[in-house]
C-alpha positions in Angstrom: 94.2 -46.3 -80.1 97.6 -47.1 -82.0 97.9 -44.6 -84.5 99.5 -46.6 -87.4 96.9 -49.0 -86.7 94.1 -46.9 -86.8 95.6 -45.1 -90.0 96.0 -48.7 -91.9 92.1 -48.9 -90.9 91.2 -45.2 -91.7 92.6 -46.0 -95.2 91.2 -49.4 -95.9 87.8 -48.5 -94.5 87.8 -45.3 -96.7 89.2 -46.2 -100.2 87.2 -45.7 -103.1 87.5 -46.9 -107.0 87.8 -43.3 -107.8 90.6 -42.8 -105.3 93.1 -45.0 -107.3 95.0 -44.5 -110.0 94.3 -45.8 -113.3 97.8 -47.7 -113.2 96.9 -49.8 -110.8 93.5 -50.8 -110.9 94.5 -52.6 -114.8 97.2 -54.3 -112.6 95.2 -55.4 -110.1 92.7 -56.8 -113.3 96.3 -58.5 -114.3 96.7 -60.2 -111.3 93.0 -61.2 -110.5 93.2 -63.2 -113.7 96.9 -64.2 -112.6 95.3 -65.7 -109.8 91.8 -67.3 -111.3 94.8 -68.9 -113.7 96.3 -70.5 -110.5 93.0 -71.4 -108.8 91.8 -73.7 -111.7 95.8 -75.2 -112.0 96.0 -76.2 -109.0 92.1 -77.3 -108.6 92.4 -81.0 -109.3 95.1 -81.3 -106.7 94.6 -83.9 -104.0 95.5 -81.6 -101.0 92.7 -79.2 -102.4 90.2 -81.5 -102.9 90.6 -83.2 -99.8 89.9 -78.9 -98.4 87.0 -79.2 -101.2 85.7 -81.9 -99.7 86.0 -80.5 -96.1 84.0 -78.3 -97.2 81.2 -80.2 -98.8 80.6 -81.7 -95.5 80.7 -78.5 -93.6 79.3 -76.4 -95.5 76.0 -75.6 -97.3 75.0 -77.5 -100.9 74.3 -74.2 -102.2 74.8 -70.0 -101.8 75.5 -67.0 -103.1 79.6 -67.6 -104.0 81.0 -70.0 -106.4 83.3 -72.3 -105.2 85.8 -72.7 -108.6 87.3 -76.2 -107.3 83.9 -78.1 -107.4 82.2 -75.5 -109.8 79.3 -75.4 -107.2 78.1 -72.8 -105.4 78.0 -72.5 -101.2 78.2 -69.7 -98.5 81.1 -66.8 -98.8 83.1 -68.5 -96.1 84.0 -72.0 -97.8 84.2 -70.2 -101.3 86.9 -68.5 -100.3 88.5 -71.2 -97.8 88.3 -73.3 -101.3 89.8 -70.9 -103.9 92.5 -70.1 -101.8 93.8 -73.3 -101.1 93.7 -73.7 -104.9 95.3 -70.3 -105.7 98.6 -71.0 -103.7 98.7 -74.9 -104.7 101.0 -74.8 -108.4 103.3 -72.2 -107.0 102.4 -69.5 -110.0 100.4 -66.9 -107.5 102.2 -63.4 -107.4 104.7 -62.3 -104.9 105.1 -58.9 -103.5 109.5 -58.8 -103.0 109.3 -56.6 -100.2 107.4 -58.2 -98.0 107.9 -61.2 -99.3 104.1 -62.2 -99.1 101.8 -63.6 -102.1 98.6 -61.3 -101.9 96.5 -62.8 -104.7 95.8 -66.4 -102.5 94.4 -64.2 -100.3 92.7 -61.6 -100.9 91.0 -62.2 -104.6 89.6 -65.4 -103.0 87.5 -64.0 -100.3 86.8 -60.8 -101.9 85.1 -62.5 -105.1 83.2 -64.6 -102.4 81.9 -61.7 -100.2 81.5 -59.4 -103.8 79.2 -62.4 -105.3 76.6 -62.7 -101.7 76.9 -58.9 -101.6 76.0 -58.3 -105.0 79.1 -55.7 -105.8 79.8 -54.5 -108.9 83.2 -54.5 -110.6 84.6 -51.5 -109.0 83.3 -52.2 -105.6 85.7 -55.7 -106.0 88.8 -53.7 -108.1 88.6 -51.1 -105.1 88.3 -53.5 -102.1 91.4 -55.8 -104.1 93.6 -52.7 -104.0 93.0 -52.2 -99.6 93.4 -55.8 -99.0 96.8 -55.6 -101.3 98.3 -52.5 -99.5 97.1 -53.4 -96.4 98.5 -57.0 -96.5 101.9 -56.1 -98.0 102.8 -53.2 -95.1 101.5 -55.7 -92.2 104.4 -57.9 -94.1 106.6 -55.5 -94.3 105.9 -54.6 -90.3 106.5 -57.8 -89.5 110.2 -58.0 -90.9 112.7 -61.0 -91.8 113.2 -62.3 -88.6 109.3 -62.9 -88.9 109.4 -65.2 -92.3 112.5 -67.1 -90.8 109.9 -69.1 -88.8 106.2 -68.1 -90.2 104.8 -67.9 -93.8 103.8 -64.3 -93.8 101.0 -65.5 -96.4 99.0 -67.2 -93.6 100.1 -64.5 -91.0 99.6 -60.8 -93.0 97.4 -62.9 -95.1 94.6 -63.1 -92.7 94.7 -59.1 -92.6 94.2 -58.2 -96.1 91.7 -60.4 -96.4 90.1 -59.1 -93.5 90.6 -55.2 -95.1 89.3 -56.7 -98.9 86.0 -58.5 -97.1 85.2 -55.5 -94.7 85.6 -52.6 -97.7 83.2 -54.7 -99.8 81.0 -54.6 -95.9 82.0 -51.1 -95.9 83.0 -51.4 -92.5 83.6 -47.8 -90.8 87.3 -47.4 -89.5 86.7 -48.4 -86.2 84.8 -51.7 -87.4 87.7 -52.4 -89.6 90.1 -51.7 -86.7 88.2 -54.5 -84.8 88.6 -56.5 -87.8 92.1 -56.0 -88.0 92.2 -57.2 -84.3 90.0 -60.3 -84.8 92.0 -61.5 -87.9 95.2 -60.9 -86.0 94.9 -62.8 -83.6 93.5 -65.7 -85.5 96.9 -65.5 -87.9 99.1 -68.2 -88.8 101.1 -70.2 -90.5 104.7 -71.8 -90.2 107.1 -73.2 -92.3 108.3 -76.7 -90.6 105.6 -78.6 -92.9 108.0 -77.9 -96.3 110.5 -80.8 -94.1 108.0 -83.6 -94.0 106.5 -82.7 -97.8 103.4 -81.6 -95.5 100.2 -80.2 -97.1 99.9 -77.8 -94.4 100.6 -74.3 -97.2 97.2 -74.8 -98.7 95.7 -74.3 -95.3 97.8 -71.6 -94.5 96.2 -69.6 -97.4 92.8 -71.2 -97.2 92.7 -70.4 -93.3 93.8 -66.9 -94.1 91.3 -66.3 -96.5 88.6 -67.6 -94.5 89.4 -66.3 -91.0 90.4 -63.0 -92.7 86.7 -63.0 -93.8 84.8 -64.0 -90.6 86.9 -61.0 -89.0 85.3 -58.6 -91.4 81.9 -60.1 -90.9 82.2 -59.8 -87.5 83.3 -56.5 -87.1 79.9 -55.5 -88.9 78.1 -57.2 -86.4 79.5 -55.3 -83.3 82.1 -57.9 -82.4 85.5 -56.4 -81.4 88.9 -56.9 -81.8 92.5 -55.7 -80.1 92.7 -52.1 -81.0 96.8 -52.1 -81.6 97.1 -56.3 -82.4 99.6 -55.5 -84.5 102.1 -53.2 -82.3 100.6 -53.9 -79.4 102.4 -55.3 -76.3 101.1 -58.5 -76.4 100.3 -57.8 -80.5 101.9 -59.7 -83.7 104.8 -58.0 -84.1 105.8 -59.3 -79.9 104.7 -63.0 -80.8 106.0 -63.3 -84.2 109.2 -60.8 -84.9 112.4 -59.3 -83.3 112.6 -56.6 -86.1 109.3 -55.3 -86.5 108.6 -51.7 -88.1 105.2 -50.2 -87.2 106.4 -47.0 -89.6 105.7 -49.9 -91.8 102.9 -50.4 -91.6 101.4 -46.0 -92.5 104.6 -46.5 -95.4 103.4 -43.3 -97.7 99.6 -44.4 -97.6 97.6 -43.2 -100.8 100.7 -42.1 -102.7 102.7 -45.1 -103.1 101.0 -48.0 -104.0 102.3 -51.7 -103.3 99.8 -53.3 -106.1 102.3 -51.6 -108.6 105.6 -53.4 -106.3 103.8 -57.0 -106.9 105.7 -59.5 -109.5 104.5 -62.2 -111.5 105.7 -65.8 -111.3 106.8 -66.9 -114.9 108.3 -70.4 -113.1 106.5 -72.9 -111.4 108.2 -72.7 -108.4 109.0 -71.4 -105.0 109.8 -67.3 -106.0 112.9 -68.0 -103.8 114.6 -70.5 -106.4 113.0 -67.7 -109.5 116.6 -65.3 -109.7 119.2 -68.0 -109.7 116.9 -70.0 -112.4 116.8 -66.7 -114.4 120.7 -66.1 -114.4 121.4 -70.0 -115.2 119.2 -69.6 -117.9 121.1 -66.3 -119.1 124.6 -67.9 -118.8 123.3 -71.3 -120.5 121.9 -68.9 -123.7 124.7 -67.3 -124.0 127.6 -69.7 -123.6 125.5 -72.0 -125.5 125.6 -74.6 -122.8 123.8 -78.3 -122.7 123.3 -79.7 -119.2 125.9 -82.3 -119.6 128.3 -79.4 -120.0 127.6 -78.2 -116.2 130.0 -80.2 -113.8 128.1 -77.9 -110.8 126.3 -75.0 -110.0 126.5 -72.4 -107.1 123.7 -70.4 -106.6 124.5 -67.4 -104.4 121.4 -66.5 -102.4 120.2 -64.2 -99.3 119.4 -66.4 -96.0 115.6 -66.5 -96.9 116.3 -68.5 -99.5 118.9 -71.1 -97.1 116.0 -70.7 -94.6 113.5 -72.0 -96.9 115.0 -74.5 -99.5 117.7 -75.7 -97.2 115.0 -78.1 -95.5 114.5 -79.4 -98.8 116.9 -82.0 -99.4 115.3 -85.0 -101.3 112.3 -84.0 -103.1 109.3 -86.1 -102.0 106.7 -85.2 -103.8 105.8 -82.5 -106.7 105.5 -79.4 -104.8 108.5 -80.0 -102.4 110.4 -80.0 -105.7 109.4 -76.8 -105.9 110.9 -75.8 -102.9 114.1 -77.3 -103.7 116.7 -75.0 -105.5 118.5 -78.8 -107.6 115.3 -79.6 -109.1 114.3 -76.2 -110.3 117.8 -75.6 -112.0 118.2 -78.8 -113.0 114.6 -78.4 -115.0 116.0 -75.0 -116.6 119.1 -77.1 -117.5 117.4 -79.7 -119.3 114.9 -78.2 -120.7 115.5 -74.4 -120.6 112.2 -73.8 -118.3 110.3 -74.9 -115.1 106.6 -75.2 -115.8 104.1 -77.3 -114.5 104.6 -80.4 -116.6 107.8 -80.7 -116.3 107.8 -80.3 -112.3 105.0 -83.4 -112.9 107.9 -85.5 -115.4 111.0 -84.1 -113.2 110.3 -86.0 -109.9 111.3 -89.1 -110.4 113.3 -88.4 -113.8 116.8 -89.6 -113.1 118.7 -86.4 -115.1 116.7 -84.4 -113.0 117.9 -86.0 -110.3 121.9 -86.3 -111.3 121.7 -82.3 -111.6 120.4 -81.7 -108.8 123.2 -83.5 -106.9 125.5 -81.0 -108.3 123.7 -77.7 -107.4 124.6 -76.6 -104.1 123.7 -73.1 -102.6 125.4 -70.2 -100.6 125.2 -66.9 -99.0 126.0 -63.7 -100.9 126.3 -60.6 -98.7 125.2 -58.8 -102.2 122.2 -60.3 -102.5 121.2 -60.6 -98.8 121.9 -57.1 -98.4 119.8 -56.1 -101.3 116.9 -58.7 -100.3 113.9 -58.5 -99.8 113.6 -55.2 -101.9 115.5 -56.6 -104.8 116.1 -60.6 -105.2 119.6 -60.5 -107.1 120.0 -63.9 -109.1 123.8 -65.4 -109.2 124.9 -68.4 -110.0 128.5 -69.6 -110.6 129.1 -72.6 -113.2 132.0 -74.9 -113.5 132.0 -76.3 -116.9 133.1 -80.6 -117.5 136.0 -78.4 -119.4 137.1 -77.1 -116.4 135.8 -73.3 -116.9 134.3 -71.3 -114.0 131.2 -68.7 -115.6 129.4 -66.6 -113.2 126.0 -64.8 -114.5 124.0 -62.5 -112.6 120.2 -60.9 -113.3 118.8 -57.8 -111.2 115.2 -58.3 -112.0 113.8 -61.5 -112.6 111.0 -62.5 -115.2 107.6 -60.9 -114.0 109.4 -58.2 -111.6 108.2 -55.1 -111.8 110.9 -53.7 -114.3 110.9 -56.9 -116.3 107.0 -57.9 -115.9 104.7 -59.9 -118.3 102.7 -57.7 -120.6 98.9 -58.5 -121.4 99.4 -60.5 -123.9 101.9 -63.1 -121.9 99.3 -63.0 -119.0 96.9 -64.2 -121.1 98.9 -67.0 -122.2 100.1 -68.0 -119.1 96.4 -68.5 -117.6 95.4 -70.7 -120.6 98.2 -73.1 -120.1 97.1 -72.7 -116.0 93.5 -72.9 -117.1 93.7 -76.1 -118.9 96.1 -77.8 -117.3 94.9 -81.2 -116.2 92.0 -79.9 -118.1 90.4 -77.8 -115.1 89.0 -75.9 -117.9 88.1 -75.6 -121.8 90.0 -73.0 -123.5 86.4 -71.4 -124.1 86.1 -71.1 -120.8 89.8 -69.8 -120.1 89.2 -67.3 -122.9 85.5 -66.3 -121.2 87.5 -65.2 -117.5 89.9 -63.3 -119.7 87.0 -61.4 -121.2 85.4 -61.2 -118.0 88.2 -59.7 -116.2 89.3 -57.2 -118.7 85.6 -56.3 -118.8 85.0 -56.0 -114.9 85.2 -52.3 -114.1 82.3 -52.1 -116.6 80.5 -54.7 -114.6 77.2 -53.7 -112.7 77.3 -57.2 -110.9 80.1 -59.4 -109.6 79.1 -62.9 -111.8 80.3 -66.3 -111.8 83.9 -66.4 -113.1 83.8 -69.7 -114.6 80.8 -70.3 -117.0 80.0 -73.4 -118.4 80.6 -72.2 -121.8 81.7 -75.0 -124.2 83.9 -75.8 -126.5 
């Protein structure tokens, strides 16, 4: 048996509300509404209903786990396929810098599903969260740069914390969740040549994740077994999918430092990739007191993840690949001094929008690629119509750990997500806020989404 493997499952299979510190269980409350925020935003989106209605065909008319696209309830499996697709559609999910992986999509999903059919209380969810988190994010961080170059570490160390969230809610023993770990390994993917055609292929990448992360936990508890070492192994993960790979990674100061804590908020509506250089435009546009029509062009200086990503995206062909491309987003903080949902919805075919983007162009910074992915350094480098050259710079984006969004702006930013395209009432937004804040209290894990009125 691999030993960091059977460590990662020792530790998943073992962790207990009481085990974790106060710190980051409210922070994992904060991003479990983050993420019910982003579930009903991107809910009304075609890609996700067309996975909604997938799984109305497939799957049963009703069960024990509340599907929040449809508002219906079905079996564990297409609750979380569902949510997850939803939770990763508007591009306002968390990230985890590091590992550059978004944990929420996929493991809040499928635990929520598996804590509803297995009647779990509040704790039992908060604790199984936290192991799908900090198992997720080292598997990411395992898996190394060269790995996201060509894979979307979402879909790929996505399918394993949702394996480790779903099997501590089973509470798996460590050798079931080690042949968890081995069924939802070899079931992960995801790759990144759909952002070149404006493909709809992310949602599955998380819905997939979440789902096949889940039948590896159920499994597991049946008997069923999996590769012992599928992440280090010879013919494991890290051999298929990386040239860097770190198995100390993957046992990184287990139980002591805690990744949940590492995790940023996304205050733009947008790929995190395009989030630093938007934050220093923004910064330099402040305090130069700059218009749009005062910006001839704009350099951002990125690391390669960010070339490797964006640079695909060339002409914007629909709302979400303008998320992906690093013209539209600045153009949208040049305009209008923010990047939220709406205006990605008015930007796509707005002709400023388009003008400003022609003159954004991006390049590598050994500073920043050096730094990256532990810290994502924004620069950018104006040239003014006057003829002025301005260079800004910002160290820790809005919703990074050191500059993150307090209660208060959480809340705000899940009832603009919450009723957006009204998905939701704002009685029903501000009933999941209560809910959440009130879920380590919690005997049972309830419907999130009530049918409160207005």
């Amino acid at each position: 048996m691999s030993h960091q493997s059977a460590e990662l499952a020792r530790f998943a299979a073992n962790l207990a509300y009481d085990d974790i510190p106060t710190p980051v269980l409210r922070r994992t409350e904060d991003l479990m509404l983050d993420t019910l925020g982003s579930i009903l935003a991107g809910s009304s989106a075609r890609a996700v209903q067309s996975i909604a209605h997938f799984a109305d065909m497939m799957g049963p008319t009703s069960g024990p786990s509340e599907n929040m696209v449809t508002r219906k309830t079905t079996s564990p499996l297409f609750a979380a396929l569902v949510n997850a697709a939803s939770a990763h559609m508007v591009e306002q999910d968390d990230v985890h810098n590091g590992s550059v992986f978004h944990p929420a999509a996929v493991v809040f999903p499928p635990a929520i599903a598996a804590a509803q059919a297995l009647g779990r209380s509040g704790r039992e969810l908060l604790a199984a969260c936290v192991a799908g988190y900090e198992v997720g994010i080292r598997v990411g961080e395992f898996l190394g740069r060269s790995h996201y170059r060509i894979f979307h570490t979402t879909g790929t160390a996505g399918t394993l914390a949702a394996a480790a969230a779903v099997g501590r809610l089973l509470n798996l023993t460590e050798e079931q969740m080690l042949d968890a770990f081995g069924s939802a390994g070899t079931q992960a993917a995801g790759l990144w040549e759909f952002l070149r055609d404006a493909a709809d292929s992310k949602q599955l990448h998380t819905a997939k994740a979440a789902a096949n992360g889940l039948t590896a936990a159920y499994l597991a508890q049946d008997g069923f077994t999996g590769a012992r070492a599928i992440l280090e192994g010879a013919q494991g993960m890290a051999a298929g999918m990386s040239s860097d790979a770190d198995p100390s990674r993957l046992t990184d100061q287990l139980g002591s430092r805690w990744t949940v804590l590492e995790t940023s908020f996304k205050f733009h509506a947008s790929c995190r990739h395009t989030h630093p250089a938007a934050d220093a435009l923004l910064a330099l546009m402040r305090e130069h007191d700059l218009r749009a029509d005062d910006i001839a062009s704009v350099v951002a200086r990125v690391h390669q993840g960010a070339i490797d990503v964006l640079g695909p995206v060339v002409d914007p062909a629909t709302v979400h690949q303008s998320k992906f491309s690093m013209g539209t987003v600045l153009a949208l903080i040049a305009l209008h001094r923010r990047a939220g949902l709406a205006d990605f919805d008015a930007g796509l075919n707005d002709e400023a929008v388009k003008r400003f983007r022609d003159r954004v162009t991006m390049e590598l910074d050994d500073e920043v690629d050096t730094a990256y992915p532990t810290r994502w350094i924004g620069k950018v480098q104006v040239r003014t119509v006057d003829g002025r050259q301005i260079d800004a710079r910002v160290d820790e984006p809005k919703g990074d750990p050191g500059n993150t969004l307090s209660r208060a702006e959480i809340e705000d930013k899940v009832r603009r997500l919450g009723t957006y395209r009204h998905a939701a009432t704002t009685a029903q937004v501000a009933s999941i806020i209560d809910g959440i804040w009130g879920l380590a209290q919690a005997p049972l894990v309830g419907r999130m989404i009530t049918e409160a009125a207005e």
